[in-house]
Structures are given as structure tokens and as C-alpha cells.
MIDOSE-1310 file (N, C-alpha, C; in nm, 2 decimals, decimal comma, always signed):
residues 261
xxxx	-0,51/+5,05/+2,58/-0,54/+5,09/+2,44/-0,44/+5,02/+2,34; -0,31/+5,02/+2,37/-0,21/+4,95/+2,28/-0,23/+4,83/+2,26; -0,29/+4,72/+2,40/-0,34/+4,59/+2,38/-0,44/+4,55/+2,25; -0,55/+4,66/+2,26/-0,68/+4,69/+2,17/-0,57/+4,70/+2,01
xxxx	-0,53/+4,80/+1,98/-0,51/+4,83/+1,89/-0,41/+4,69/+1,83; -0,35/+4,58/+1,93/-0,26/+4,45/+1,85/-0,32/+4,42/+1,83; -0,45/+4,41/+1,92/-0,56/+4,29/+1,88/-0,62/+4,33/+1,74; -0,68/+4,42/+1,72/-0,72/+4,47/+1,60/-0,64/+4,45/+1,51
xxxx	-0,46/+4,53/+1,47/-0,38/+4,44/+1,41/-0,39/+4,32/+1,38; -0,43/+4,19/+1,45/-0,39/+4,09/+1,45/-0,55/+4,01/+1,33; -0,63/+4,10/+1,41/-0,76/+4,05/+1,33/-0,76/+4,06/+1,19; -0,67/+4,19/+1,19/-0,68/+4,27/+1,04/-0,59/+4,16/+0,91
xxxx	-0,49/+4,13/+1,01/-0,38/+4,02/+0,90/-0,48/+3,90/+0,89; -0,57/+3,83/+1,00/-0,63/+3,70/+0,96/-0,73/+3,72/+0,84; -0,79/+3,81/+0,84/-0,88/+3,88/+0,76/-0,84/+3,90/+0,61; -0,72/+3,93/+0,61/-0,63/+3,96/+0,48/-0,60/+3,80/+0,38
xxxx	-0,52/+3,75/+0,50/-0,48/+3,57/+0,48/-0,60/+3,52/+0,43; -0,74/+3,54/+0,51/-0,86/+3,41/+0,46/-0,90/+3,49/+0,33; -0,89/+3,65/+0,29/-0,96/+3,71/+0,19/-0,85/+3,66/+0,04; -0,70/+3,66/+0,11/-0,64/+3,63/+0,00/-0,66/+3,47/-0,05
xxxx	-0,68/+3,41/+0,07/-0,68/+3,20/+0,05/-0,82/+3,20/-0,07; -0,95/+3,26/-0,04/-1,05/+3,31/-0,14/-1,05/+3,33/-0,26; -0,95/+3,38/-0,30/-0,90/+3,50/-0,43/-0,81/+3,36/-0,50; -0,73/+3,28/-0,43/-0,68/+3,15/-0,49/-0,75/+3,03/-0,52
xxxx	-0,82/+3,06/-0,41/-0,93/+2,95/-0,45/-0,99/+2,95/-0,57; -1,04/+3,06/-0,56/-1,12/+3,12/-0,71/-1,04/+3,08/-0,82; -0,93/+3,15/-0,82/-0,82/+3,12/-0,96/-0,85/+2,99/-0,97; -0,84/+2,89/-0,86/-0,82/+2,76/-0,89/-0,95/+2,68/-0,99
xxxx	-1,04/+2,76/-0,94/-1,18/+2,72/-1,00/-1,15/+2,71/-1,16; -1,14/+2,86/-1,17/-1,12/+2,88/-1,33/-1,04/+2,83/-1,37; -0,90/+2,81/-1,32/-0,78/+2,73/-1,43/-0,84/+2,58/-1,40; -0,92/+2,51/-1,35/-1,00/+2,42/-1,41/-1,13/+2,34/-1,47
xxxx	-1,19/+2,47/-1,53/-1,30/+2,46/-1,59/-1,20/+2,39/-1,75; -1,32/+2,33/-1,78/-1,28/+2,27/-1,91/-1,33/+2,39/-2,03; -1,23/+2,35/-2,14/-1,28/+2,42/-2,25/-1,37/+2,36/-2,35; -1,51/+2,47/-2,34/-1,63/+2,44/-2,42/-1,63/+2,41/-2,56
xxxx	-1,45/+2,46/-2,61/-1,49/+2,44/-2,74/-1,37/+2,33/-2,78; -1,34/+2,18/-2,70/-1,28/+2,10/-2,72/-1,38/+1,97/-2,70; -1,36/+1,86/-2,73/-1,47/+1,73/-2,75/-1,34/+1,66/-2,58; -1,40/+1,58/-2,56/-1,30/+1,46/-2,50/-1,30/+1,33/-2,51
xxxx	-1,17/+1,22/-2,50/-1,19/+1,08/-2,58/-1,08/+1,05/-2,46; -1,11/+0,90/-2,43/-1,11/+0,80/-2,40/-1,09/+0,70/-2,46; -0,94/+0,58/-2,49/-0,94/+0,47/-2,61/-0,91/+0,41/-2,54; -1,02/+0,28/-2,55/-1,01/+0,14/-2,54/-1,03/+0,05/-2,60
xxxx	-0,88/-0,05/-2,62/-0,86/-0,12/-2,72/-0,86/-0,26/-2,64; -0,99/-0,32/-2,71/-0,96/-0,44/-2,69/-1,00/-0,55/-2,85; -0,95/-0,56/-2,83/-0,90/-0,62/-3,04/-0,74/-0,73/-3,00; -0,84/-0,87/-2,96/-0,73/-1,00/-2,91/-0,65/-1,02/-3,06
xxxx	-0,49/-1,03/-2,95/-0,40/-1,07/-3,09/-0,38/-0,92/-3,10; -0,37/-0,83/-3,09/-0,35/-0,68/-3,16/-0,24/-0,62/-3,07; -0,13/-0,62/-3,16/+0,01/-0,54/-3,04/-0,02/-0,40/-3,01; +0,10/-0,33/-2,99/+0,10/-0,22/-2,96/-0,02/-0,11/-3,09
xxxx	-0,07/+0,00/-3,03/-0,15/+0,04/-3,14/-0,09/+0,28/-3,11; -0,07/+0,27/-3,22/-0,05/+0,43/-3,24/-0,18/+0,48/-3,26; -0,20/+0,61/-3,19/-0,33/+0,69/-3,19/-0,31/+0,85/-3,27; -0,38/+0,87/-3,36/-0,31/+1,02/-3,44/-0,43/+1,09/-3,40
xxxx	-0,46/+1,21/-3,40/-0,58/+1,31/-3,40/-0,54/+1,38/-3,49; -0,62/+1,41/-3,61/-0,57/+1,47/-3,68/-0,43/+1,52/-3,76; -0,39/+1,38/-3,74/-0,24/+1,34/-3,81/-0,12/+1,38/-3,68; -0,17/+1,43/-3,59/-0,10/+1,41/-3,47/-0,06/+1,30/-3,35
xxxx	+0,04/+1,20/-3,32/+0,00/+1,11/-3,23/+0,03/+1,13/-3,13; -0,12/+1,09/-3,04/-0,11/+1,18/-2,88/-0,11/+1,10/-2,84; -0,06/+0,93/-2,82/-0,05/+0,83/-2,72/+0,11/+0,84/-2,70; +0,16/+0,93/-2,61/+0,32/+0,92/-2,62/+0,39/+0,78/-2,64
xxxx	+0,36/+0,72/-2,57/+0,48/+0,55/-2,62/+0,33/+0,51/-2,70; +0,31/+0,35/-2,69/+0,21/+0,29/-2,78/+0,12/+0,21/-2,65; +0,00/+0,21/-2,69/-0,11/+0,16/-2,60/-0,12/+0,05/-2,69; -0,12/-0,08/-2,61/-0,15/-0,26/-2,63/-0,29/-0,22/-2,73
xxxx	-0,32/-0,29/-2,87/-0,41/-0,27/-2,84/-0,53/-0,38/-2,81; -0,49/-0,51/-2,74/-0,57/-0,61/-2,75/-0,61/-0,59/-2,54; -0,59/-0,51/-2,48/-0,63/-0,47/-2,39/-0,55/-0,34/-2,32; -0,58/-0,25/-2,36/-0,50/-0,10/-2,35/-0,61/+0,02/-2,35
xxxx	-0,56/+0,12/-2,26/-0,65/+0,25/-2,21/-0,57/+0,36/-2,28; -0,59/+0,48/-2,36/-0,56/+0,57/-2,31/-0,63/+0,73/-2,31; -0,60/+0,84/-2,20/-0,51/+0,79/-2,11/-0,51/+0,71/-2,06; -0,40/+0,66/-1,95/-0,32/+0,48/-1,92/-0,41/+0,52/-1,81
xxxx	-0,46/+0,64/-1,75/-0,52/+0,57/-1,59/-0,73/+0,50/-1,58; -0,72/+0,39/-1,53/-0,85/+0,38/-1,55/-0,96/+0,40/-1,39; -0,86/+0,44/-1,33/-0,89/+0,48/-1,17/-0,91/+0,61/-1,19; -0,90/+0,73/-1,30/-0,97/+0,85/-1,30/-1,03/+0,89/-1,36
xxxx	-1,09/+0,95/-1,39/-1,17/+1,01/-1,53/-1,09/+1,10/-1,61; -1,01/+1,01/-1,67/-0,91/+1,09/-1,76/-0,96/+1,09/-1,95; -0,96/+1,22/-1,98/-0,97/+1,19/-2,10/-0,92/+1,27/-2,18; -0,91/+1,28/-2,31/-0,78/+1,36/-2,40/-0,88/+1,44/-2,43
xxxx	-0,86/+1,59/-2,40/-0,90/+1,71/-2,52/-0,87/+1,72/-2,67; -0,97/+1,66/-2,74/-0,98/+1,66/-2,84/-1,04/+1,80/-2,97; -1,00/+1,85/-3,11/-1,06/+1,88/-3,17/-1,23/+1,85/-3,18; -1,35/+1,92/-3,21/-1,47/+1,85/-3,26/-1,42/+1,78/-3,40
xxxx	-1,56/+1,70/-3,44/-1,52/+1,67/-3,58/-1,39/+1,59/-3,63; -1,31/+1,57/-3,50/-1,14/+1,54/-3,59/-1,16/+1,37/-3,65; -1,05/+1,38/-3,71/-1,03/+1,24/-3,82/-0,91/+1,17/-3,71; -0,95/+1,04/-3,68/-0,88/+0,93/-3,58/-0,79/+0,84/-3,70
xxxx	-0,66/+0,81/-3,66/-0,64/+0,75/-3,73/-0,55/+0,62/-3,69; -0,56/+0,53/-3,65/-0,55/+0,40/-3,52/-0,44/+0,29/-3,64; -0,35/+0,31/-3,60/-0,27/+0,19/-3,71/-0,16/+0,14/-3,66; -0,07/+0,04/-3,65/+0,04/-0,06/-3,62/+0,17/+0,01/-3,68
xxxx	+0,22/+0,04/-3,61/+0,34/+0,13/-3,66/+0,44/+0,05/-3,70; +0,52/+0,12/-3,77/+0,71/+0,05/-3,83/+0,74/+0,08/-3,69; +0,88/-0,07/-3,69/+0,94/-0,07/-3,52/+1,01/+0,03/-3,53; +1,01/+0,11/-3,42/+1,12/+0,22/-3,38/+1,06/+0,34/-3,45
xxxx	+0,96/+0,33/-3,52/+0,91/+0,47/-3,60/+0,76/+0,56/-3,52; +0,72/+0,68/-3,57/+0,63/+0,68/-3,55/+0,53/+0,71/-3,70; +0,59/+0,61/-3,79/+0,47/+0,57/-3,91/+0,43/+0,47/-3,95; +0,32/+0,50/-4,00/+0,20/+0,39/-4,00/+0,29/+0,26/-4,08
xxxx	+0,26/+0,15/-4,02/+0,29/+0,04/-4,14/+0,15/+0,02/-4,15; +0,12/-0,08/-4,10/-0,06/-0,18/-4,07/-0,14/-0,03/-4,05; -0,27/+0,04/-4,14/-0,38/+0,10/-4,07/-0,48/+0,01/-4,08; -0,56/+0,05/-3,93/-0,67/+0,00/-3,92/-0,78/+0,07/-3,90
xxxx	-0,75/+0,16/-3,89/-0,92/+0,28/-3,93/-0,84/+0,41/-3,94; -0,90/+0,47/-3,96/-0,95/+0,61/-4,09/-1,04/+0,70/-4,07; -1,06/+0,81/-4,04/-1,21/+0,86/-4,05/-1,25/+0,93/-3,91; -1,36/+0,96/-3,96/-1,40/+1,06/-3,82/-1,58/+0,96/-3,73
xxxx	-1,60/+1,04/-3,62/-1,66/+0,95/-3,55/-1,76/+0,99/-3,50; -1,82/+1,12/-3,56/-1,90/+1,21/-3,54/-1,91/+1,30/-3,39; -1,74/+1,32/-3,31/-1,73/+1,39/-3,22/-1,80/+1,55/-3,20; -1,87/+1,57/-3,13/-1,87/+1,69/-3,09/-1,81/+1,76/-2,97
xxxx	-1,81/+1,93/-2,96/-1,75/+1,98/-2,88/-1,85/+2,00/-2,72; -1,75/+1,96/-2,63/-1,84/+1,98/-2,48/-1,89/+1,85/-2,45; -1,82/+1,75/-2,54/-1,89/+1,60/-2,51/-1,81/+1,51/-2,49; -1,83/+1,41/-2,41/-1,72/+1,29/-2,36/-1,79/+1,18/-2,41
xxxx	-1,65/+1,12/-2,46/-1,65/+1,00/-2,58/-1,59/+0,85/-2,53; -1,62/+0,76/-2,48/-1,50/+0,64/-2,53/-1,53/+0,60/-2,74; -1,39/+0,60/-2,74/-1,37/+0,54/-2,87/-1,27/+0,39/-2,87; -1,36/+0,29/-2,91/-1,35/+0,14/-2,90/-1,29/+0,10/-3,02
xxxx	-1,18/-0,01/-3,00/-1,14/-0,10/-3,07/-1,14/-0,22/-2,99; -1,27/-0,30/-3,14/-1,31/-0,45/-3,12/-1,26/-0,50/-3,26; -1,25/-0,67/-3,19/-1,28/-0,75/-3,31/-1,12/-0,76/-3,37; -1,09/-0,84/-3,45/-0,93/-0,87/-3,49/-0,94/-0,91/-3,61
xxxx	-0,81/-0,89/-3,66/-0,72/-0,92/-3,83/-0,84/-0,83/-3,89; -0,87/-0,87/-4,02/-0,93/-0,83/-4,11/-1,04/-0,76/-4,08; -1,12/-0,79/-3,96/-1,24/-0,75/-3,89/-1,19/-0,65/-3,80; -1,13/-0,57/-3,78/-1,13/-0,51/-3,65/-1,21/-0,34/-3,67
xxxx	-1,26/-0,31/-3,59/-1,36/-0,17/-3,59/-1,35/-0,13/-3,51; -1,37/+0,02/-3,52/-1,33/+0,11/-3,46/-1,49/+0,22/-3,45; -1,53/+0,25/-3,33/-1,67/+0,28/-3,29/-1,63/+0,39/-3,17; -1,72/+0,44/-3,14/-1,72/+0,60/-3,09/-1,88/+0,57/-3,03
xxxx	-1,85/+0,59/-2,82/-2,01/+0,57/-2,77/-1,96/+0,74/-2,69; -2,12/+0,80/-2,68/-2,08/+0,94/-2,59/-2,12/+0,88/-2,49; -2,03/+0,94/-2,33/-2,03/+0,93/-2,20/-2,14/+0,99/-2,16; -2,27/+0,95/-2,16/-2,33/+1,09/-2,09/-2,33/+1,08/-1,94
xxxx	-2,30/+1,13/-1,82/-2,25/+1,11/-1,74/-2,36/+1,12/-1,65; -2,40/+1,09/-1,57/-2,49/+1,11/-1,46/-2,47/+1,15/-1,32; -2,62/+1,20/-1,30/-2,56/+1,31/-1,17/-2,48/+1,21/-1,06; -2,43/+1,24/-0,98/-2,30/+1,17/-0,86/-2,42/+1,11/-0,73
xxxx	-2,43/+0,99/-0,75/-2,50/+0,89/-0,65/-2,46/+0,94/-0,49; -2,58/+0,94/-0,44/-2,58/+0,89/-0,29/-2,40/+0,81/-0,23; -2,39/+0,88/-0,08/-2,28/+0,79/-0,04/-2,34/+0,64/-0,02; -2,22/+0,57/-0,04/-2,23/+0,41/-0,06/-2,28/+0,34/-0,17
xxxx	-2,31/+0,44/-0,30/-2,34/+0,42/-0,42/-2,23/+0,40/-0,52; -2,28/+0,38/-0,63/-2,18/+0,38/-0,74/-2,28/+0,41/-0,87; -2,23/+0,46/-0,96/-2,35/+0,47/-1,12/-2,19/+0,35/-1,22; -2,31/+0,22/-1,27/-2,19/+0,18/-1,36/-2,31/+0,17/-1,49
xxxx	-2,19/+0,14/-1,59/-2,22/+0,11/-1,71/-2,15/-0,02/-1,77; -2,25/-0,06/-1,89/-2,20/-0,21/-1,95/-2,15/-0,20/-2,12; -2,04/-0,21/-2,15/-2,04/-0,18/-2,27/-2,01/-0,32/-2,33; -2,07/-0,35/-2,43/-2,02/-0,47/-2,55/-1,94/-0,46/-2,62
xxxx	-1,81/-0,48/-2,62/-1,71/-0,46/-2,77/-1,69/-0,62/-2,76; -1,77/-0,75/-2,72/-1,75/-0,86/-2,78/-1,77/-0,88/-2,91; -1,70/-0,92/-2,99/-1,72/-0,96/-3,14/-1,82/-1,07/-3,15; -1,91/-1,15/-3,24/-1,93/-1,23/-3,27/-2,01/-1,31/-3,15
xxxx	-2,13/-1,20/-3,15/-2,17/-1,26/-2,98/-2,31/-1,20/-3,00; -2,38/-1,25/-2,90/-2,54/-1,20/-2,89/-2,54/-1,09/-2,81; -2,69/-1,03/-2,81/-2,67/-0,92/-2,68/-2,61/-0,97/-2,57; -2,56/-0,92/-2,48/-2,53/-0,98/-2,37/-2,63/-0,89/-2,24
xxxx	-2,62/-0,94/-2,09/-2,66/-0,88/-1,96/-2,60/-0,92/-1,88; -2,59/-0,81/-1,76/-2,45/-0,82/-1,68/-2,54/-0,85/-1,53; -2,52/-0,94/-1,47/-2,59/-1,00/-1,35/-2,46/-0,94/-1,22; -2,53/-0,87/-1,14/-2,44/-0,84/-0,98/-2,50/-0,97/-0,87
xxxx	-2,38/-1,02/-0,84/-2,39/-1,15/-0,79/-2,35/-1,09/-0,59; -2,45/-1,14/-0,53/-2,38/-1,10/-0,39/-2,46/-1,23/-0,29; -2,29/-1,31/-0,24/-2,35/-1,42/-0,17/-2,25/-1,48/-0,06; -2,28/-1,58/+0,02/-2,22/-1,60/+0,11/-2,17/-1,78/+0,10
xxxx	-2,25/-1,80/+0,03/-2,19/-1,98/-0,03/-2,29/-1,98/-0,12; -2,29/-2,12/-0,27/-2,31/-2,11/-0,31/-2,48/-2,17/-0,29; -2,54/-2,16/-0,18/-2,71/-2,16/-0,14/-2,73/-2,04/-0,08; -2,69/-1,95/-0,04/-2,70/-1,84/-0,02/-2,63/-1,71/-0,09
xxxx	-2,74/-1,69/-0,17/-2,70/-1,58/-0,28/-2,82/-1,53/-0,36; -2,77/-1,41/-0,39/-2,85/-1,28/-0,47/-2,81/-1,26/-0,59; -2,90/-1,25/-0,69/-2,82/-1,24/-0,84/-2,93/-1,15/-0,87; -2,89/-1,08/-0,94/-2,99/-0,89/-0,97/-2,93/-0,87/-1,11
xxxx	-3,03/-0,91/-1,23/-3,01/-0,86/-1,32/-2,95/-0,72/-1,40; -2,89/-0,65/-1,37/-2,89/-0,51/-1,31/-2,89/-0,44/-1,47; -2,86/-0,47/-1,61/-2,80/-0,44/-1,72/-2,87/-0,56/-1,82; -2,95/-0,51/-1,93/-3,03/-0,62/-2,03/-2,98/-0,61/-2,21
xxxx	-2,94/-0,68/-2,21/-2,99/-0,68/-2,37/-2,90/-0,59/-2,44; -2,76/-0,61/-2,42/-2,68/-0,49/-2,52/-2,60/-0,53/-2,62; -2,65/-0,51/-2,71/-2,56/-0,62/-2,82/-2,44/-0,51/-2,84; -2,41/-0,59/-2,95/-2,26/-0,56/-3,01/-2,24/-0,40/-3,05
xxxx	-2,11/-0,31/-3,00/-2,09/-0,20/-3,01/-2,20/-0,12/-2,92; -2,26/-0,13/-2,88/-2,38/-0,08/-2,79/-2,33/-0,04/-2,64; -2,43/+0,04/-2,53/-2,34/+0,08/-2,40/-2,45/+0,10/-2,36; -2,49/+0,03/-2,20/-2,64/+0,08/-2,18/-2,62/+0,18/-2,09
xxxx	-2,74/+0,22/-1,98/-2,72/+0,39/-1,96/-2,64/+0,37/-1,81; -2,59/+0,45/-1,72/-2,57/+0,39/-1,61/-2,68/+0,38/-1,50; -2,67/+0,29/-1,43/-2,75/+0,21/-1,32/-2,67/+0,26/-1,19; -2,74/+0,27/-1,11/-2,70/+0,34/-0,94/-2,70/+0,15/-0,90
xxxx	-2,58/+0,15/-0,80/-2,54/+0,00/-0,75/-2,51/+0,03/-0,62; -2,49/-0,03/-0,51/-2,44/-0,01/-0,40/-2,26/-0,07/-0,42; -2,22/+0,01/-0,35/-2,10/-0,01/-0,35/-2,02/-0,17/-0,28; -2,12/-0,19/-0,16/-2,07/-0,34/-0,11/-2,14/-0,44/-0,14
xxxx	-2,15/-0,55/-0,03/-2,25/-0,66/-0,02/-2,26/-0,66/+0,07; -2,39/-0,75/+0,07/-2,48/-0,78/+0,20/-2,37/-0,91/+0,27; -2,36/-0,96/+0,18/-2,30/-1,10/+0,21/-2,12/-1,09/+0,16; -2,06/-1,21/+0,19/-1,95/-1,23/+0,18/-1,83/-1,17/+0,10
xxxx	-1,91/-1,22/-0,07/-1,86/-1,23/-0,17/-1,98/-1,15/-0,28; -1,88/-1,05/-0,38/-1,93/-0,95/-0,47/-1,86/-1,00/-0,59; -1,96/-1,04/-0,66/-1,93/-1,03/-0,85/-2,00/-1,00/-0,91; -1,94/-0,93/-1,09/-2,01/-0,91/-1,16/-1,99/-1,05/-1,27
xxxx	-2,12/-1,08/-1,35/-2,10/-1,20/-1,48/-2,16/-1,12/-1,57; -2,17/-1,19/-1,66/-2,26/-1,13/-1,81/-2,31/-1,30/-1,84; -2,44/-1,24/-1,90/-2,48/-1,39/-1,98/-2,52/-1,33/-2,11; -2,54/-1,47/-2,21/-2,63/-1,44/-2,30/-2,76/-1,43/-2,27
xxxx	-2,84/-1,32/-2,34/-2,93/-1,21/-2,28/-3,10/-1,35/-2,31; -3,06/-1,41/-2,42/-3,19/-1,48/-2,48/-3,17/-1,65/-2,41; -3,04/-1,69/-2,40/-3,03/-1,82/-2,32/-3,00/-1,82/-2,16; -2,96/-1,72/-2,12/-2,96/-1,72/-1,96/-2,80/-1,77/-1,96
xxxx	-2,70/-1,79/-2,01/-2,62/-1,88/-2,00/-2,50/-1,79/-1,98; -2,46/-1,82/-1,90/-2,32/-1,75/-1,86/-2,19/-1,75/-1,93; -2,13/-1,62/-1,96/-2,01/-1,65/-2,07/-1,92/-1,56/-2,00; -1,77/-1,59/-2,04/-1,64/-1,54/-1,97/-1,60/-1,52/-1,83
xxxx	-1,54/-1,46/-1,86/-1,48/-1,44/-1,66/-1,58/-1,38/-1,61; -1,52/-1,41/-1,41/-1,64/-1,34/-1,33/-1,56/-1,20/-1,31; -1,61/-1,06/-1,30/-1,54/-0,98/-1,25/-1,54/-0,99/-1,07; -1,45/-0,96/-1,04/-1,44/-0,93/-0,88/-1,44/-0,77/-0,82
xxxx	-1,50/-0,69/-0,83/-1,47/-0,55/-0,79/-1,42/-0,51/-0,65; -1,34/-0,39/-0,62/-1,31/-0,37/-0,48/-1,43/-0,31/-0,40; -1,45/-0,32/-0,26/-1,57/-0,26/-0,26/-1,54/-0,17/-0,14; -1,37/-0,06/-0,18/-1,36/-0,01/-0,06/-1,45/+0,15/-0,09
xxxx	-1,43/+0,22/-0,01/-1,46/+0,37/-0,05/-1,45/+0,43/-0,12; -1,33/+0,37/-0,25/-1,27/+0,46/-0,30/-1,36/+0,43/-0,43; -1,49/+0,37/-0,46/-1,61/+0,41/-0,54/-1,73/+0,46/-0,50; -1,72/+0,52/-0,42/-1,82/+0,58/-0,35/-1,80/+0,71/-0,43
xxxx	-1,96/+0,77/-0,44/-2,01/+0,85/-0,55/-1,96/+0,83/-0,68; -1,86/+0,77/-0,72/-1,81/+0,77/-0,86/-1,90/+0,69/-0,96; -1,89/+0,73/-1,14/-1,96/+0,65/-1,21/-1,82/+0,59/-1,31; -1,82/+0,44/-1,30/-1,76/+0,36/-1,40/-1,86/+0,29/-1,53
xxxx	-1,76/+0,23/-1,58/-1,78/+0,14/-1,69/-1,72/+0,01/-1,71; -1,77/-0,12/-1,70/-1,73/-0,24/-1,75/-1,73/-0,30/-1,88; -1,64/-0,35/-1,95/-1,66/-0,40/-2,10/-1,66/-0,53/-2,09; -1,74/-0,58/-2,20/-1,70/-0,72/-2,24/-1,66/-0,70/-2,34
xxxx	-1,49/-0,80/-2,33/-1,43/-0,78/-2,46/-1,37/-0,93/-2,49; -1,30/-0,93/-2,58/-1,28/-1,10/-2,65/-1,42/-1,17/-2,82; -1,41/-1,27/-2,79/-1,52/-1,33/-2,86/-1,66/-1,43/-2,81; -1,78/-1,44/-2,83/-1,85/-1,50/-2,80/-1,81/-1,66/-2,79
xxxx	-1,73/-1,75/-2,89/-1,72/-1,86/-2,92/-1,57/-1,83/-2,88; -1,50/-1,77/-2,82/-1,34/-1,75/-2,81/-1,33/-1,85/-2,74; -1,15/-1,89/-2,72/-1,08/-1,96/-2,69/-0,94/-1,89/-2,59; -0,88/-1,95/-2,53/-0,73/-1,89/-2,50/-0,73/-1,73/-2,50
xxxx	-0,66/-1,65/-2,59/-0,64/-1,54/-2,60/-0,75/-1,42/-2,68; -0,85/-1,57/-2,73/-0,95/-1,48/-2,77/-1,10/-1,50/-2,67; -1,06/-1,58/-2,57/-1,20/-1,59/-2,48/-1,25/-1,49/-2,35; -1,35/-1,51/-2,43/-1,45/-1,38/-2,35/-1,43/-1,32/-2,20
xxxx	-1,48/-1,21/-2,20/-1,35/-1,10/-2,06/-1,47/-1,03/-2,02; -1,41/-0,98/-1,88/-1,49/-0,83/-1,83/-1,39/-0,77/-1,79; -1,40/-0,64/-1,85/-1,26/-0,54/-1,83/-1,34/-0,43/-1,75; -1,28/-0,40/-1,64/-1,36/-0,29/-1,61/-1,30/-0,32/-1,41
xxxx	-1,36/-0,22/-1,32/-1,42/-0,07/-1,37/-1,35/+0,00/-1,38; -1,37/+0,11/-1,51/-1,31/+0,23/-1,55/-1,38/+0,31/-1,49; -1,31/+0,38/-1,42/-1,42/+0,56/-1,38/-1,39/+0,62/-1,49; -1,55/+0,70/-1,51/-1,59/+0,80/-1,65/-1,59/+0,93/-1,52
x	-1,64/+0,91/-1,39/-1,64/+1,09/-1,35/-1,63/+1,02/-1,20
């Protein structure tokens, strides 16, 4: 009987441990549900020639040190789906600060972006000197692809450029190869929706290009993507950033992938 009664004892504590591990779990749930009545943003600055850039939210600046802004994230990670809890409605205010300060010398936008709350934002800086803009696309996120999948997206912040289309290149020499239109026709400030991709290749070698959408003609760098696991189920985003007719530090790019989720 004394055997019986440890045993039971002993059931009684494992019972306790997995009811309490439950009860944590749970907490953990809730302390990370997001709050419904905050917006979220994402800044990507690509504006060639553009130094460091200060970020204010409502006269607040939440970029602790300064984000580049002629190729700069923040937040700085683009391997997570990081994004800043923002006010709805708030006024952005993106400007070139005095050295050693945190006030504006240079501003370059002003104003609000039509954020709402419960919504995820990248907010973009294209275009340089005199021209540079400042534009706000919502993330809408899609459901999480099959394993060996990926959901990407194509955003245009090239200045001074035609629509563009983003071609997934998969090949083994240059007579053996696949080119899959995968992304059409996105002009300037525009983001098209995300597309489900497989994560690898059939063959050798994996890249992404962009052409012009109406001449077929290939413009800027090739992207090279990794194609280990660590995009499986995830959805990113690729940019083209620089100028259509650029040069040196202003010729045309693919920045990316950013994970959005």
C-alpha cells in the first residue's frame, strides 16, 4: 500500500508541473499578442547620396543612433519581422540632423501617411537632393506557405524608371535555364501582392533580376538569395532601389529579402 500511495504521490507532482508549464504557456500567449490599438512601420531608406537619416514619430525620435539613409532599415533587423509600434494617424518626420545633435538641420518630409491602427506599414524613402519622397505601402501579409515555400514581394522605390518585373532565374549553365516571370508591371512607389515561390532550385544556380516591364531589358544587379531553410514558410520583400538611368552610387539595385512575417 505505501508503494501505491508514492506512486500516486509521484503522479500527483507530474500532474501539477505539466498543469503549471500550461498556465505559463498561456501567460506567454498573452504577453505577446499585439496591441490593437497601435499601427506598425517599418523604414526603408533607400535615397543614393543620403547620409545618416533621424526618424521622429510625433516629434519623438525612435531610431536610437541614425539609420543610412541611402540604404538603411529600421528596425536594423531584416531577417525578422520587426516593426515599430506606432501611434494611428501619427505625423513622420524624416530629416538630416546637426552633427552630434538630435535636431533637425536638413528636413526632408513632414506630415502624416494615412496610418491606421492594427495595420503593418513599410514607409519608403526614394529618390535624392531636391527630389526625395517619402511614401507609406500597407503590408498585407499572407497566409504562411506550404513547407519549401516562401510568399515574396516586389517593391519599386526606383526613381526615374518605368514599371519594372522581377524574373526568378533557376539554371545550371547558361543553355540550361528557367526564367519565370514571377512579378509584372510595378511602377514607381507601387508594391505588388505576394507570390508563393519555392524556396530552392531545380538546378544549380538561383537568381532574382528585374527588367523593364515594356522592353524586356534587364536593369541593375542580379539578386542571389540563400536557399537554406531558414525561408521556409516565411513571407519577404525585395526592393528596387537606385535610378533607372543611374550610375556608380546611383545605379540601379535589388535590396532584399526582407522578412515582413
Amino acid at each position: 500500500m505505501l508503494a501505491i500511495n508514492k506512486k500516486n504521490i509521484v503522479l500527483g507532482a507530474v500532474a501539477l508541473l505539466l498543469l503549471a508549464a500550461c498556465k505559463k504557456a498561456d501567460l506567454r500567449i498573452i504577453e505577446y499578442n499585439l496591441p490593437k490599438d497601435k499601427a506598425f512601420a517599418r523604414f526603408v531608406l533607400l535615397s543614393p547620396g543620403t547620409p545618416a537619416v533621424m526618424i521622429k514619430v510625433n516629434d519623438a525620435k525612435i531610431n536610437g543612433g541614425f539609420t543610412t539613409g541611402s540604404l538603411g532599415i529600421f528596425p536594423t533587423s531584416s531577417i525578422a519581422a520587426d516593426y515599430a509600434a506606432i501611434e494611428s494617424n501619427s505625423t513622420f518626420r524624416l530629416s538630416l540632423a546637426n552633427t552630434g545633435t538630435a535636431n533637425d538641420s536638413v528636413l526632408i518630409f513632414s506630415g502624416k501617411l494615412g496610418i491606421e491602427a492594427g495595420k503593418n506599414y513599410t514607409v519608403l524613402l526614394a529618390d535624392t537632393a531636391a527630389d526625395r519622397t517619402v511614401f507609406a505601402l500597407e503590408d498585407v501579409l499572407p497566409a504562411r506557405p506550404d513547407s519549401g515555400y516562401m510568399n515574396i514581394r516586389f517593391v519599386n522605390a526606383m526613381a526615374k524608371t518605368e514599371p519594372l518585373s522581377l524574373i526568378r532565374v533557376d539554371s545550371a549553365s547558361a543553355t540550361v535555364v528557367t526564367r519565370d516571370t514571377i512579378i509584372k508591371n510595378i511602377a514607381f512607389k507601387q508594391a505588388s501582392n505576394f507570390v508563393r515561390v519555392p524556396i530552392s532550385s531545380n538546378n544549380a544556380f538561383l537568381r532574382y533580376r528585374m527588367i523593364i516591364s515594356a522592353t524586356g531589358m534587364q536593369i541593375g544587379s542580379t539578386l542571389t538569395p540563400t536557399t537554406s531553410s531558414f525561408l521556409n514558410y516565411r513571407s519577404g520583400t525585395i526592393y528596387a532601389g537606385g535610378f533607372g538611368n543611374g550610375t556608380l552610387t546611383t545605379s540601379p539595385f535589388l535590396f532584399g529579402i526582407h522578412i515582413n512575417k
